[in-house]
C-alpha positions in Angstrom: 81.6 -26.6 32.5 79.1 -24.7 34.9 75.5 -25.6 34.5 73.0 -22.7 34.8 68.9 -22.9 35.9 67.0 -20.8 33.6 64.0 -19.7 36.1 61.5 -18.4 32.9 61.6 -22.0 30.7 62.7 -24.0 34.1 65.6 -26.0 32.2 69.0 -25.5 32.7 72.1 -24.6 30.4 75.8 -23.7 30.2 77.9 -21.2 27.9 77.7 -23.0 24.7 73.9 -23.3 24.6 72.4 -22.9 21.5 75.7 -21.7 19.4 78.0 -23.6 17.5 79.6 -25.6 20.2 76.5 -27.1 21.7 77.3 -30.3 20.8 80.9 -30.0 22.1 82.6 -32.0 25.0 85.7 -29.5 25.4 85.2 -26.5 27.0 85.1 -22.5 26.0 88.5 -22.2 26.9 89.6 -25.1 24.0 87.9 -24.0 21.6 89.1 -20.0 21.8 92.8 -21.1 22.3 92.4 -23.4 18.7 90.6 -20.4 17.0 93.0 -18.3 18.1 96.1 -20.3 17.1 94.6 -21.2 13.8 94.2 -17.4 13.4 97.6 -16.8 14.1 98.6 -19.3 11.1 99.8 -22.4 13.4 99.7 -25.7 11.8 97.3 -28.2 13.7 100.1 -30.2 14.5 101.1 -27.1 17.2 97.8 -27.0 17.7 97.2 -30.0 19.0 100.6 -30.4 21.1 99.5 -26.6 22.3 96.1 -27.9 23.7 96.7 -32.0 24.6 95.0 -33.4 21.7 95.3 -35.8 19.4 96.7 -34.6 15.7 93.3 -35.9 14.2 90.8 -34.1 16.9 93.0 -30.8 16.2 92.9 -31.6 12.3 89.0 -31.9 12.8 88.4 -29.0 14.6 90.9 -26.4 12.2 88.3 -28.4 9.7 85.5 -27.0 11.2 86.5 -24.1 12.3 87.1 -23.1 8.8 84.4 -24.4 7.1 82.1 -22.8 10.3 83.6 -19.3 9.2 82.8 -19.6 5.3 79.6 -20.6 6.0 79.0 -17.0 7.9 80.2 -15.1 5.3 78.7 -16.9 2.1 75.7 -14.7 2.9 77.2 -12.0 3.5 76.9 -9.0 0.2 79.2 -6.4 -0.2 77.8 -3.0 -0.6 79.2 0.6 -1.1 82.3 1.1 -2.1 84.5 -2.2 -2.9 88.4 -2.9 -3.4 89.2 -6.2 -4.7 93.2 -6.7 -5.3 95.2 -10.0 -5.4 98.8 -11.2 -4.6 100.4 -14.1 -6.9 102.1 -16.4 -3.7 104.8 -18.4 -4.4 103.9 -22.3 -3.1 106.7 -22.4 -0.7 110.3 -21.0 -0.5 113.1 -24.1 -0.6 115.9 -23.5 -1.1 115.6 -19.7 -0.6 117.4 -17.7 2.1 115.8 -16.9 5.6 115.8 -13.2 5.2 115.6 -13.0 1.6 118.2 -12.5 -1.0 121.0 -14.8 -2.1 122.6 -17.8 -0.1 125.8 -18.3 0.0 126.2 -22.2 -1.2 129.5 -22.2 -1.9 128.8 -23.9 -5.4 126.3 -23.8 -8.0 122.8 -24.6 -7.1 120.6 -27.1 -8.4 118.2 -26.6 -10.9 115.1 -28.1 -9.1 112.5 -26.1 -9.4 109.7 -26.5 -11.1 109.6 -25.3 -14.8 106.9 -22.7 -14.8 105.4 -20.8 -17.8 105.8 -17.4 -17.6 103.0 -15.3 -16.8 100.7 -14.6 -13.4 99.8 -17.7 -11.4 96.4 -20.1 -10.9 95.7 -23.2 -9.2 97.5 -25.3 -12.4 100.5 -23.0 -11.7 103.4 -23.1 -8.7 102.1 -19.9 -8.0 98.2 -19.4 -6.7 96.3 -16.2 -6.7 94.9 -14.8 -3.4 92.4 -12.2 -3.9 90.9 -9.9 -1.1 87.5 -7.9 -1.3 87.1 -5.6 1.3 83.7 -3.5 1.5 84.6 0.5 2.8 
């Protein structure tokens, strides 16, 4: 990483002075290829055979990433106009076909699933609520 001389303070510093990868020994280039796999849904597992890392540094960074993006928007208030809506998503699809409707087993299927009481889903459920606000 290139080192910079700042001729008003005399001291020198690079691209990640004084922002949340100060501290970091990878460079810029790490850092926005993780943020934008993890953006693009990729497990850190990919992430880390993407980038040349070990599974734990990768776990630890997706860790922080996240955790450094809800801490930016915890202050942030929504004002004006506001749409809140929410999606019940199932907690994974085994057993289901790849593009959706019935597979062809050539016997009965198993009854595997887990029982679920009918109604909308919550964390106790199989079936978790995601809900959106978005400020117009």
């Amino acid at each position: 990483m290139k080192r910079y001389w700042c001729h008003g303070c005399r001291r020198t510093f690079n691209d990640l002075t004084h922002t949340l990868l100060a501290q970091s020994q990878r460079s810029l280039p790490h850092w926005m290829l993780a943020t934008f796999l993890l953006c693009l849904a990729c497990s850190s597992r990919r992430i880390a055979r993407e980038l040349g890392v070990h599974i734990r540094t990768s776990y630890r960074w997706c860790w922080w990433l996240r955790h450094a993006a809800l801490s930016y928007e915890m202050d942030r208030q929504l004002t004006g106009t506001v749409e809140a809506d929410e999606l019940y998503h199932t907690a994974g699809n085994k057993g289901q076909a790849k593009q959706g409707g019935k597979k062809r087993l050539g016997r009965r299927p198993h009854r595997r699933r887990k029982k679920r009481e009918p109604g909308r889903g919550h964390d106790n459920k199989d079936r978790p609520a995601i809900i959106a606000w978005v400020s117009r």
